[in-house]
N, C-alpha and C positions, 0 to 999 in steps of 0.2 A: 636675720636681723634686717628691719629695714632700715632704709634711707631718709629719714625725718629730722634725726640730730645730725647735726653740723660734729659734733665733739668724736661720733662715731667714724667719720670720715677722712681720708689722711691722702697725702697725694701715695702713689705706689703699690695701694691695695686693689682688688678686682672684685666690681664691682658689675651690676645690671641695672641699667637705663633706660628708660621712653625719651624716645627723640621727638623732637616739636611734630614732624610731620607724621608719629605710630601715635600718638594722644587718642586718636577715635576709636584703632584697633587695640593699644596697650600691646606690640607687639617689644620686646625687651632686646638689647642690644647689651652684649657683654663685651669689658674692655678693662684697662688700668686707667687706675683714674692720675691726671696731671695737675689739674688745678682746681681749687673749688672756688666759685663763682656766687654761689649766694652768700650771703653777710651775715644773715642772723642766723641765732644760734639753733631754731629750729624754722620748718618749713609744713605745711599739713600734704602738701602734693611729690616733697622730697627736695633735698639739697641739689641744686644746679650745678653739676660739674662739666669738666670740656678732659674727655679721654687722650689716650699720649698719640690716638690716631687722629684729634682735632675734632672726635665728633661733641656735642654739645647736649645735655640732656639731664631728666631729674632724675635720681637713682634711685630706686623702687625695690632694689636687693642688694645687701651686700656678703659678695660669696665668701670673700678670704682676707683675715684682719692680719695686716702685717704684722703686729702684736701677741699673732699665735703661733709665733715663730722661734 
């Protein structure tokens, strides 16, 4: 699933991100996510989230929906 809807996204689920600075290589950073940071309900480059290790980034994958628990 990707990271495009806002509604898909929840703090506590783990998730894959492009950090500001991997944009050119698209290299993917996995983490839990903490907060979500973008506002509207969708996004064409992915929801902005900030992981529970403080890094900051759009999410590009999401691995595991706490809803399928």
């Amino acid at each position: 699933m990707n990271g495009e809807q806002r509604k898909n996204i929840k703090p506590g689920i783990e998730v894959a991100i492009v950090l500001k600075q991997d944009q050119r290589t698209g290299k993917l950073t996995k983490g839990i996510v903490k907060d979500l940071l973008t506002k509207s309900q969708t996004h064409p480059h992915g929801i902005k989230v900030r992981l529970t290790d403080g890094q900051v980034g759009r999410v590009k994958e999401i691995i595991s929906n706490s809803d399928s628990q």
